[in-house]
C-alpha positions as a Markdown table, in Angstrom:
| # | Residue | x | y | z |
|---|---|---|---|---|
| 1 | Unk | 0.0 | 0.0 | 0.0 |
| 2 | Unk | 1.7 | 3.4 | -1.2 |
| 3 | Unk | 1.0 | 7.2 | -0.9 |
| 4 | Unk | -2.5 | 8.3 | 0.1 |
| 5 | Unk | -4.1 | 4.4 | 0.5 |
| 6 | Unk | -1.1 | 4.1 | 3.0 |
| 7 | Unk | -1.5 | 7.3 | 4.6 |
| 8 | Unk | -5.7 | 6.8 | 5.0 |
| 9 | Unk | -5.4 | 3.2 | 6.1 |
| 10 | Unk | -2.9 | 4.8 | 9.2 |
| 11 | Unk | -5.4 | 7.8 | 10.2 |
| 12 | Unk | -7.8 | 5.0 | 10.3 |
| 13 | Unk | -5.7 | 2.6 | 12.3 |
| 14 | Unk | -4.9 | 5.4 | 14.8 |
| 15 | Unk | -8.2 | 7.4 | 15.0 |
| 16 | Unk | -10.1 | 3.3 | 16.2 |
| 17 | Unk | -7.2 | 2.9 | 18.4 |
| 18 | Unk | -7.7 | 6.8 | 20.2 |
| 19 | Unk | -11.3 | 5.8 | 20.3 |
| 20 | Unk | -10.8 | 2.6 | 21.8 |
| 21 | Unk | -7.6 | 3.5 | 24.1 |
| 22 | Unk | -8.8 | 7.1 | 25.4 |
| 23 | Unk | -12.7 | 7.2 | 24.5 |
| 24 | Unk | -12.3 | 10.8 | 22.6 |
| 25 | Unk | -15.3 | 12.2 | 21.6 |
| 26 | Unk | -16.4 | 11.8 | 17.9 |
| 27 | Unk | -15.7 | 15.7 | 17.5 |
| 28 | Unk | -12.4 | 15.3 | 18.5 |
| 29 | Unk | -11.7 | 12.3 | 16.2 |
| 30 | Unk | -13.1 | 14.3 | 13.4 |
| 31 | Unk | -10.2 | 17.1 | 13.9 |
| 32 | Unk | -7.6 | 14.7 | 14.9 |
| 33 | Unk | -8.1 | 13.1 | 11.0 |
| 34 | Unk | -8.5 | 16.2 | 9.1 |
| 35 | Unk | -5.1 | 17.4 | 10.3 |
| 36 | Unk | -3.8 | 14.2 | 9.4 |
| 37 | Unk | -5.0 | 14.6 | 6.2 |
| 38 | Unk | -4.3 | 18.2 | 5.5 |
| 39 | Unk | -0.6 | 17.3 | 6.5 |
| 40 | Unk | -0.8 | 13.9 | 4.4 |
| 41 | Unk | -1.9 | 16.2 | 1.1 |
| 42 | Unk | 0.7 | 18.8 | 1.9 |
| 43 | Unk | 3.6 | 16.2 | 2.2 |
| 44 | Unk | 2.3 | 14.2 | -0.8 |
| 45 | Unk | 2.2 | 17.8 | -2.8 |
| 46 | Unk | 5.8 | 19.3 | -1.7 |
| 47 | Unk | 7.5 | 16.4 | -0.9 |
| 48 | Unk | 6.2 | 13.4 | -2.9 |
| 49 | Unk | 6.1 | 11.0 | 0.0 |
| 50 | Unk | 3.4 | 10.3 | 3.0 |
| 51 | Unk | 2.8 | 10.3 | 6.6 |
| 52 | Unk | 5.7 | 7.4 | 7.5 |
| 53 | Unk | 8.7 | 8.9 | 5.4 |
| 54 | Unk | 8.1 | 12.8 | 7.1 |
| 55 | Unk | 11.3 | 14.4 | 8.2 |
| 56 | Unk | 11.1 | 17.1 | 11.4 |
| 57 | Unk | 12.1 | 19.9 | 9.4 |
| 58 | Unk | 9.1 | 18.8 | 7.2 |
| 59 | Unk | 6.5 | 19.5 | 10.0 |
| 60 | Unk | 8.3 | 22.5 | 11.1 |
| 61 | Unk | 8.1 | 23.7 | 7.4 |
| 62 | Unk | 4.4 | 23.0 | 7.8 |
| 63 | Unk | 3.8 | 24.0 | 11.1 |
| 64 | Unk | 5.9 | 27.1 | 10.0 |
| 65 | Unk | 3.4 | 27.3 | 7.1 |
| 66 | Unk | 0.4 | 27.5 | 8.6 |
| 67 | Unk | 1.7 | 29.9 | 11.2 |
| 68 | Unk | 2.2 | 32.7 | 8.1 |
| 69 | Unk | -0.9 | 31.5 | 7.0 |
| 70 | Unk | -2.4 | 33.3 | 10.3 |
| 71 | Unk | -3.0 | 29.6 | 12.4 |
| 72 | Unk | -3.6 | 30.7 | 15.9 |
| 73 | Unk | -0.9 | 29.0 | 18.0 |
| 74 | Unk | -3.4 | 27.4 | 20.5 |
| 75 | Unk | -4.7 | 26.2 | 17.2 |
| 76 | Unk | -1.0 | 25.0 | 16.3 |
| 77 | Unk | -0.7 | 23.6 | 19.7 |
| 78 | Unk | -3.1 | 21.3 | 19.1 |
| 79 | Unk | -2.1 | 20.1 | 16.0 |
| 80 | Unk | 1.9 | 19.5 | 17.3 |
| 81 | Unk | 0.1 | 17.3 | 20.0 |
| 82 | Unk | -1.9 | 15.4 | 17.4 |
| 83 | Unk | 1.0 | 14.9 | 15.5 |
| 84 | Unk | 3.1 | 13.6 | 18.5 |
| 85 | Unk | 0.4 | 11.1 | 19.9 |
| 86 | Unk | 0.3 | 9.7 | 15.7 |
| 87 | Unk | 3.8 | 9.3 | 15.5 |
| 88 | Unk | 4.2 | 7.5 | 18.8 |
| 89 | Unk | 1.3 | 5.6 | 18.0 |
| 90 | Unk | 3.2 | 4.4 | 14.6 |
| 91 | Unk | 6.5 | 3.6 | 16.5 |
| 92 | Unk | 4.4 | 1.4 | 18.9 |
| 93 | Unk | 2.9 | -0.5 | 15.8 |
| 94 | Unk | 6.3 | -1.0 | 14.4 |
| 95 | Unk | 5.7 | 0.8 | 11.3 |
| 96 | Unk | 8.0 | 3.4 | 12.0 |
| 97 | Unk | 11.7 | 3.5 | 13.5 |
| 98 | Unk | 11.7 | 7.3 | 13.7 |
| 99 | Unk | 9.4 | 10.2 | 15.4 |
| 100 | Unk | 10.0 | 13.4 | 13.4 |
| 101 | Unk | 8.1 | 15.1 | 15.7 |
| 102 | Unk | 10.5 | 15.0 | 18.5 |
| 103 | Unk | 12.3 | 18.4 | 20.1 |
| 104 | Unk | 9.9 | 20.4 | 17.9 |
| 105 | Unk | 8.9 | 23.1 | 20.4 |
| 106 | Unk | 5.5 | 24.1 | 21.0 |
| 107 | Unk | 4.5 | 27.9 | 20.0 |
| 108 | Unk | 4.2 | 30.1 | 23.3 |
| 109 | Unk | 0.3 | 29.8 | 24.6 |
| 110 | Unk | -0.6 | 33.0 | 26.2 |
| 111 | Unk | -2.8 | 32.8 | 29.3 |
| 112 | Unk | -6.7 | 32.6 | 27.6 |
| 113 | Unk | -9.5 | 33.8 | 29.5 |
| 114 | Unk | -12.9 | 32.1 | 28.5 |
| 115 | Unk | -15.3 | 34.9 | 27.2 |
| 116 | Unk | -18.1 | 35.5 | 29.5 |
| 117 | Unk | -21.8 | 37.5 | 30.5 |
| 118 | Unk | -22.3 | 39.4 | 32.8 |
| 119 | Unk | -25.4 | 38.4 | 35.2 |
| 120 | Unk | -27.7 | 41.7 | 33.6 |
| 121 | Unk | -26.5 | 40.3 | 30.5 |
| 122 | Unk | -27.4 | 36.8 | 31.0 |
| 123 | Unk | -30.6 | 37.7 | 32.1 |
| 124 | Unk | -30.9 | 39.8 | 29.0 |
| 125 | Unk | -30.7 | 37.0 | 26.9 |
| 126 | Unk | -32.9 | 34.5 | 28.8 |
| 127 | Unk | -35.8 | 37.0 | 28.7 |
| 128 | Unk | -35.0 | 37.1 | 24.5 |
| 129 | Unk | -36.6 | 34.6 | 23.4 |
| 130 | Unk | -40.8 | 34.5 | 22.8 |
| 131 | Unk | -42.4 | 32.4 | 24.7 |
| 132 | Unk | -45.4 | 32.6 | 23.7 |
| 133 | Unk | -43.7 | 31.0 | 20.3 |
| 134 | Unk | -43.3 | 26.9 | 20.7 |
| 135 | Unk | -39.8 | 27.7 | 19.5 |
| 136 | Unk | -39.5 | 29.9 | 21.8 |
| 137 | Unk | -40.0 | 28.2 | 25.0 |
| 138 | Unk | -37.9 | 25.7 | 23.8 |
| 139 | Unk | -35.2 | 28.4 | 23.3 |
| 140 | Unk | -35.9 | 29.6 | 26.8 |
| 141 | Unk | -36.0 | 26.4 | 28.4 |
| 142 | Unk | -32.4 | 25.2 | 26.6 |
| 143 | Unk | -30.8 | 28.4 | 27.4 |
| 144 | Unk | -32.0 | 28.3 | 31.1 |
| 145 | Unk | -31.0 | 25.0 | 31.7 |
| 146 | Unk | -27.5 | 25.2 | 30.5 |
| 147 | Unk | -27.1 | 28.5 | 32.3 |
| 148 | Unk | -28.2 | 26.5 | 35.4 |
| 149 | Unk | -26.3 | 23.6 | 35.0 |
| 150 | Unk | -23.0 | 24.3 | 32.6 |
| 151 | Unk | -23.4 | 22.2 | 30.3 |
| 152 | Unk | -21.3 | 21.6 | 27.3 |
| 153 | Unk | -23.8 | 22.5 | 24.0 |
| 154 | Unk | -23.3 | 18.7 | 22.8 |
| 155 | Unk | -24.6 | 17.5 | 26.2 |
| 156 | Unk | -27.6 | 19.4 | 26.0 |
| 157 | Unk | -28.3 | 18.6 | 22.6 |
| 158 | Unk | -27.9 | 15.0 | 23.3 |
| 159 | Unk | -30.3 | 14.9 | 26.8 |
| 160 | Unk | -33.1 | 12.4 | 26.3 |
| 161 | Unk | -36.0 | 12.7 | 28.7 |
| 162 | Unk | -35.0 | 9.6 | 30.6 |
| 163 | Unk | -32.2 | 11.3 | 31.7 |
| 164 | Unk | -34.3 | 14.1 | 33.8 |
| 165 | Unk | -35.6 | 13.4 | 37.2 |
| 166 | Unk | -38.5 | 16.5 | 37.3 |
| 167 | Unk | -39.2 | 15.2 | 41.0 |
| 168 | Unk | -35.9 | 14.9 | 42.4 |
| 169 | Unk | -34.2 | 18.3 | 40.1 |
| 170 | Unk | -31.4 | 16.4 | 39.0 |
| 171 | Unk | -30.0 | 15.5 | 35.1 |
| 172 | Unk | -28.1 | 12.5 | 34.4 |
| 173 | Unk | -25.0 | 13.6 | 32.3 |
| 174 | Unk | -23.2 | 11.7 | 29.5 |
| 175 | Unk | -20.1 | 13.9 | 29.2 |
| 176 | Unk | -17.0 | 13.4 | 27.5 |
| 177 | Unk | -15.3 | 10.0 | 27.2 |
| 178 | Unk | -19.0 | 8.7 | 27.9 |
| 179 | Unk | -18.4 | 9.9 | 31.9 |
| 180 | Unk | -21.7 | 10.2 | 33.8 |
| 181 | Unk | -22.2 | 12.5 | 36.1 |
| 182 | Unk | -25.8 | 14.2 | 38.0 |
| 183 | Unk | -26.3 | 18.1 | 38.0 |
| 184 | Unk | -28.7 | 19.9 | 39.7 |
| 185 | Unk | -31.2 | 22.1 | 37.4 |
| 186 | Unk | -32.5 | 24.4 | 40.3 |
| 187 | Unk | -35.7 | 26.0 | 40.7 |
| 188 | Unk | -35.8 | 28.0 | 37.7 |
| 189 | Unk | -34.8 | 26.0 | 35.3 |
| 190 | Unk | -36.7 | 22.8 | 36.6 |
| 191 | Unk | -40.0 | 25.2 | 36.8 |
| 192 | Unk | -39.5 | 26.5 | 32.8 |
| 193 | Unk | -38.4 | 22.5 | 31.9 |
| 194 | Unk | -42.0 | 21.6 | 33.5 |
| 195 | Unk | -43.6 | 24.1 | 31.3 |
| 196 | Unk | -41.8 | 23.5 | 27.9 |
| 197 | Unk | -43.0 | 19.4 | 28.8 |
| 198 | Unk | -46.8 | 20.7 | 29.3 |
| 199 | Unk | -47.2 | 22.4 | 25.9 |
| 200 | Unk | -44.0 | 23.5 | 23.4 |
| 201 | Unk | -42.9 | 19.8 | 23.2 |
| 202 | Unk | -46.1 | 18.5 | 22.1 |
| 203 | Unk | -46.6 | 21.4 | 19.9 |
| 204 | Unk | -43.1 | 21.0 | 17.9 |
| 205 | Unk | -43.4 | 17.4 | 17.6 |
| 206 | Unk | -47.4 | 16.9 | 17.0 |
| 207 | Unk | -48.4 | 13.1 | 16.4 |
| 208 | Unk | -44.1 | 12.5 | 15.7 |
| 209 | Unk | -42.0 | 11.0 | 18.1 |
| 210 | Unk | -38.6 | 11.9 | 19.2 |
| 211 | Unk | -36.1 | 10.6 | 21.2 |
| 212 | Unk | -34.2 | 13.8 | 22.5 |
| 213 | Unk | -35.8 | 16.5 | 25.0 |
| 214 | Unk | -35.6 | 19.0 | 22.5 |
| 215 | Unk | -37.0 | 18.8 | 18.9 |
| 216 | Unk | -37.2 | 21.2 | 16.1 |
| 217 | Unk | -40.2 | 21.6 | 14.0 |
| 218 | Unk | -39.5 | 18.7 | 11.6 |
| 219 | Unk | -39.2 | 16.5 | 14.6 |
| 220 | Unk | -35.9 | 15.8 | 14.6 |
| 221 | Unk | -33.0 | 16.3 | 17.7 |
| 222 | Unk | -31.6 | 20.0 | 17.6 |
| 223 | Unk | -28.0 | 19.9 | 16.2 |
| 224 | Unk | -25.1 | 22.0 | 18.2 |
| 225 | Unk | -25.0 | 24.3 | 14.5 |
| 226 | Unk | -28.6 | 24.8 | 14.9 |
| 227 | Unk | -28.5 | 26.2 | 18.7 |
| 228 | Unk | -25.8 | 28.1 | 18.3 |
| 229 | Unk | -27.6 | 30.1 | 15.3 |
| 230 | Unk | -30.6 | 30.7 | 18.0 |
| 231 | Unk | -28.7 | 31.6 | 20.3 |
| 232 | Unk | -27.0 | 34.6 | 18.0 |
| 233 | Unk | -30.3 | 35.4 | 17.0 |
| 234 | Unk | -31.6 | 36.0 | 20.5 |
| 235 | Unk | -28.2 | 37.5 | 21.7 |
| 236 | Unk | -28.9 | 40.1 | 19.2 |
| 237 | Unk | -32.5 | 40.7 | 19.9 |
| 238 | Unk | -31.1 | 41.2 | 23.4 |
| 239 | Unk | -28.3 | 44.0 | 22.1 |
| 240 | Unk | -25.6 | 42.3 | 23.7 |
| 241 | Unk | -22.0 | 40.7 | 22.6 |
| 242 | Unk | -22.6 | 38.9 | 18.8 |
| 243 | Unk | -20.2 | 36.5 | 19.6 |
| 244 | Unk | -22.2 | 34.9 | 22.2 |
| 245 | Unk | -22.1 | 31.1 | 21.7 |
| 246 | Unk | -23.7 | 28.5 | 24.0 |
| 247 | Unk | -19.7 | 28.0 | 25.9 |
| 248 | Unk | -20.6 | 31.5 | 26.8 |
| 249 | Unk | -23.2 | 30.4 | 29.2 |
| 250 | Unk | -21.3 | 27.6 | 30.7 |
| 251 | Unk | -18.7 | 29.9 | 31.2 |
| 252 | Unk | -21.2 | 32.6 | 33.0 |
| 253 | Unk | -22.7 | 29.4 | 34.9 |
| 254 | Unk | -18.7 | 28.8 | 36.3 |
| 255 | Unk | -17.7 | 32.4 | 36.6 |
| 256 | Unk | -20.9 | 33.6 | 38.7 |
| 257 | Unk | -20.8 | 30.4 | 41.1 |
| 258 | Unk | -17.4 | 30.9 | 42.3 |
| 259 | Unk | -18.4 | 34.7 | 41.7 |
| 260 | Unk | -21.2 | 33.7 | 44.7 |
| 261 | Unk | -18.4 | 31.5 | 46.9 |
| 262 | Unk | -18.5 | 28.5 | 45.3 |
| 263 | Unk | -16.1 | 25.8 | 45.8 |
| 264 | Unk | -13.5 | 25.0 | 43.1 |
| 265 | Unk | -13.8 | 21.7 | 43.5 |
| 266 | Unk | -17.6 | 21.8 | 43.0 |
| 267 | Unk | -17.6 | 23.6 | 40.2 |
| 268 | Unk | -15.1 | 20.9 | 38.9 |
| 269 | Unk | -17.8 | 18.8 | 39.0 |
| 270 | Unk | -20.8 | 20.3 | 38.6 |
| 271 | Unk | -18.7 | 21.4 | 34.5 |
| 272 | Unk | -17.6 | 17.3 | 34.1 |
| 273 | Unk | -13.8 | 18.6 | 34.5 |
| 274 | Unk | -11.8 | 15.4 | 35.5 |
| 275 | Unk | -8.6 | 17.8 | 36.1 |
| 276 | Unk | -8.7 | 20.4 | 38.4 |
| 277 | Unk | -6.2 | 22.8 | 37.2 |
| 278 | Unk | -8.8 | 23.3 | 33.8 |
| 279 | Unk | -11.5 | 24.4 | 36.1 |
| 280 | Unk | -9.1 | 27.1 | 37.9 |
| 281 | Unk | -9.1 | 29.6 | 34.7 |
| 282 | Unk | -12.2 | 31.1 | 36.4 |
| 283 | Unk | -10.6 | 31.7 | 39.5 |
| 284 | Unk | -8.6 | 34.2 | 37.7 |
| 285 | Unk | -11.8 | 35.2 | 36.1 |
| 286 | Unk | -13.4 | 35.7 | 39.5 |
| 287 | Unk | -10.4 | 38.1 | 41.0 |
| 288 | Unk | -10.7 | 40.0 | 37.8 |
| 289 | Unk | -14.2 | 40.7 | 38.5 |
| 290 | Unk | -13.8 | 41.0 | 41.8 |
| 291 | Unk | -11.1 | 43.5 | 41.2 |
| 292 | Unk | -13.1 | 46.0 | 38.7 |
| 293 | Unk | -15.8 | 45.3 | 41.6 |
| 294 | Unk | -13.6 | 47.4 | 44.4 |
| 295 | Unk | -11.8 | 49.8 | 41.9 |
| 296 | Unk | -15.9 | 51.0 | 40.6 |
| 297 | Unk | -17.3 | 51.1 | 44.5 |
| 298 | Unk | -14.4 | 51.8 | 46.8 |
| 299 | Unk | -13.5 | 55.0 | 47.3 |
| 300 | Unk | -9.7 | 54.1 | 47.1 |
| 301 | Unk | -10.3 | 52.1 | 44.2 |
């Protein structure tokens, strides 16, 4: 097997033994092969060879590429780590004797800070939506709950309503690596859930039947695309930030808990985080709050 049968057959050998080995999400898979690819086509295209015979300067030349090109280097990151994991994955297997990818350093990552609402804000764009619409309540129901519970826009998507307890307020969560985990909806969100089930539901599906908690109009499950389109459209009927996306609100959910004096570690697992130290960017969102909070109302701010 030579040149791109070669090179496909490997992404496919690697990509079943990540889902196998590490349980990655199908998302993840999806981005782990199309960089394989992309870097397959460029090698085959400047170099004349495949994925096995790559030298290191080749991926720096690449990586170096796609740099000028105006890649973001978290972006890059990510791809230098896909790249490592493959090539270790092909010395493993025996097909390679070589990892090119070694001493290639990782572009600098500055420190991100996940983009969030503040609390008028958030309540600006729950009230968005028309309720009074079937669409609407559904929109106000989804944003409510994952405002009130974090969730991750793929989770929410994906609830089905055996997985909501109305009488005890709790959601059964199948997070990433198919970790389960149970989040409380609270009051609100449990009180506009009850609601959407008493009319909207019915109304969207009519005599169809659907397995997830949220249909669309043609009956069907709603699609991360699809929510994240409603969710711009109501973020701009509520004149705030365009760039809202549904991460926004799980970052809001995080930010205003430990805003409120939550615990770290409750938060960690109230978001599904199974490392701590990727829950602790919001405590530096917190003291940056916290700190625009004393220089608006102190008098020695």
């Amino acid at each position: 097997m030579k040149g791109g049968g070669e090179d496909a057959h490997l992404i496919e050998s690697f990509s079943d033994a990540l889902w196998m080995e590490r349980g990655l999400s199908p998302n993840t898979l999806s981005a782990y092969q199309s960089d394989l690819r992309k870097l397959a086509g460029w090698l085959e295209t400047h170099k004349g060879y495949g994925l096995l015979q790559a030298q290191r300067g080749d991926l720096q030349h690449y990586l170096g590429e796609l740099a000028r090109q105006g890649r973001k280097p978290r972006s890059s990151a990510r791809l230098l780590s896909c790249l490592r994991q493959f090539y270790r994955y092909c010395l493993r297997e025996g097909w390679s004797s070589v990892d090119p990818s070694v001493r290639i350093d990782a572009p600098k990552l500055g420190r991100a800070l996940p983009k969030s609402l503040s609390e008028g804000e958030v309540e600006a764009l729950l009230n968005a939506p028309d309720v009074e619409d079937a669409q609407g309540m559904r929109d106000r129901t989804m944003l409510e709950i994952l405002y009130a519970t974090g969730l991750r826009v793929s989770e929410l998507v994906d609830l089905r309503p055996e997985q909501v307890s109305l009488t005890q307020g709790v959601m059964r969560v199948i997070g990433k690596g198919g970790k389960e985990r149970l989040v409380p909806m609270g009051d609100e969100a449990q009180g506009w859930l009850e609601r959407f089930y008493a009319g909207a539901r019915g109304e969207l599906l009519g005599v169809r039947v659907c397995a997830h908690l949220f249909p669309t109009r043609r009956g069907h499950g709603m699609t991360r695309q699809a929510f994240w389109h409603r969710i711009k459209k109501h973020a701009a009927t509520a004149g705030i930030n365009p760039q809202v996306s549904p991460h926004t609100l799980r970052h809001a959910f995080a930010t205003h808990l430990l805003n409120h004096g939550a615990d770290l570690r409750v938060v960690q697992l109230l978001l599904g985080h199974s490392d701590l130290s990727t829950t602790q960017i919001y405590t530096h969102v917190a003291r940056e709050r916290l700190k625009q909070l004393h220089a608006e109302h102190h008098p020695r701010g």
